[in-house]
N, C-alpha and C positions, 0 to 999 in steps of 0.2 A: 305803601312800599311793598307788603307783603305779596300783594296783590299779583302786581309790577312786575317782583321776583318769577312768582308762581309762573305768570303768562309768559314770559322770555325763558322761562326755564322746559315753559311747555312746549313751546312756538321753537325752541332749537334744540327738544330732542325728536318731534316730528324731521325735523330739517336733517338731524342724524337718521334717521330711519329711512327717508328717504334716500339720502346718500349711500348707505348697508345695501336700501333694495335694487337700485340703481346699477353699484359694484357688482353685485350677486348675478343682476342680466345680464351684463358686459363680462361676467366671467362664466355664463351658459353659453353664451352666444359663442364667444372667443375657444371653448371648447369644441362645441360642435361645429365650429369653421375646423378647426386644427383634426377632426376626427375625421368629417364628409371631405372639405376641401383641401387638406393639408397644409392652412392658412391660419392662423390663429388671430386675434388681433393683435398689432405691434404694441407692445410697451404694456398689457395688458398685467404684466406684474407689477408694474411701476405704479401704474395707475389703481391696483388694488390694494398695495401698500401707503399710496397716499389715501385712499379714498378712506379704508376702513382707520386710518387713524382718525380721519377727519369724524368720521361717524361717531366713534369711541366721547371725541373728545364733545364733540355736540351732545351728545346724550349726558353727559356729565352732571351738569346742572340740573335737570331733571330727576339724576338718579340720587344726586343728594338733597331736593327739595322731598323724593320720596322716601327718605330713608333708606335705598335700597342698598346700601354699604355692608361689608358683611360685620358683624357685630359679635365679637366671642364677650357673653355675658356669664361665661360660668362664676365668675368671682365674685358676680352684684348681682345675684339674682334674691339673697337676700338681705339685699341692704334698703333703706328707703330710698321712697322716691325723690327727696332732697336730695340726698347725697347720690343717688344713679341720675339725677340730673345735673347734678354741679360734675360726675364725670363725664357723662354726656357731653356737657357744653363744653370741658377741657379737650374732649376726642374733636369737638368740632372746629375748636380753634387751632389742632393739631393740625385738622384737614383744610384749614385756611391757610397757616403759612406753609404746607404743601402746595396748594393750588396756586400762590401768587409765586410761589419758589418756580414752580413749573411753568406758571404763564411767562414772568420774566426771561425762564432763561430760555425759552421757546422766541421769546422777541426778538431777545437778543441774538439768537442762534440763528433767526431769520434774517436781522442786517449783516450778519456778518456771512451767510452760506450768498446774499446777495449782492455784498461789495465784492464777495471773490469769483461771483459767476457763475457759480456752480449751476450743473445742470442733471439731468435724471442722464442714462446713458444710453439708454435706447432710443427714445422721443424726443430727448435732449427739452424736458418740462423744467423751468426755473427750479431748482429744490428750496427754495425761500417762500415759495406758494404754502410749501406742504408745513415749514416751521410756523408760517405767520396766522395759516389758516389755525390753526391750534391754541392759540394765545387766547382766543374771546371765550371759548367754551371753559378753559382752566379758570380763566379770571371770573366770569361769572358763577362759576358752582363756589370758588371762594367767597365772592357776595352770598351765595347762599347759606353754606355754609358759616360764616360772619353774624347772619340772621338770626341763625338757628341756634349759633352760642347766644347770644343777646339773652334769647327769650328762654332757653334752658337756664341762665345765669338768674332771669330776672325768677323764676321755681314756676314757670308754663310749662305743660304737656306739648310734644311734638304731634301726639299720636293724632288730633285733631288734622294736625296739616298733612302729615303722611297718608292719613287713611283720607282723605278726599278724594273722591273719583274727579277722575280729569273732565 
């Protein structure tokens, strides 16, 4: 399962970074049309606001299988590692009913932006793309994160999984 985790959580923060890098040359490009040509590309804000959520939210899963969350320890820095793991695994089950809070309401904000139609205004892009594409990345860092309390709960070190080179 861990495994599993790891590989979907790898496999779709690659797929965010591609999406970051992708947005980043369609907004070079869309520049230097708008600079030389005085043509920009259409909808290029649109499409930057949907793309880099998407990216955000792809890397997610990733960023909490790495630990990379930011962590203020100053109050458990001397406590054991028992008990900075039992809050550990409390922070991560915080970041679970965050993430399924945010996938859900991401779903739902998706049927409901697509029973009314809505649309982007320039391109006129479904905006139900931009809610639904959001939901699997939230939902999966919450499996991650799910994980990660389990095995802090059961008095396992993360530091093992975090520090793995991908």
């Amino acid at each position: 399962m861990l495994s599993f985790l790891k590989n979907i959580s790898h496999v779709m923060g690659l797929a965010g970074a591609f999406v970051a890098l992708a947005i980043s040359l369609m907004t070079t490009v869309s520049v230097a049309s708008r600079a030389i040509f005085n043509s920009p590309i259409n909808g290029d804000i649109e499409i930057t606001q949907m793309g880099i959520a998407l990216a955000i939210s792809l890397c997610l899963p990733w960023c909490q299988w790495r630990g990379a969350n930011i962590i203020v320890d100053f109050f458990t820095q001397k406590i054991s590692g028992r008990k900075r793991s039992l809050l550990d695994g409390l922070g991560c089950l915080l970041l679970v009913a965050m993430y399924f809070l945010l996938a859900w309401r991401t779903g739902a904000g998706a049927l409901a932006v697509r029973e009314a139609g809505e649309t982007s205004m320039i391109i006129s892009l479904p905006m139900w793309w931009a809610y639904a594409a959001l939901a699997p990345g939230l939902a999966i860092a919450g499996v991650v994160a799910f994980a990660q309390a389990a095995l802090l709960f059961k008095g396992n070190d993360l530091s093992a999984l975090q520090g793995e080179s991908s």
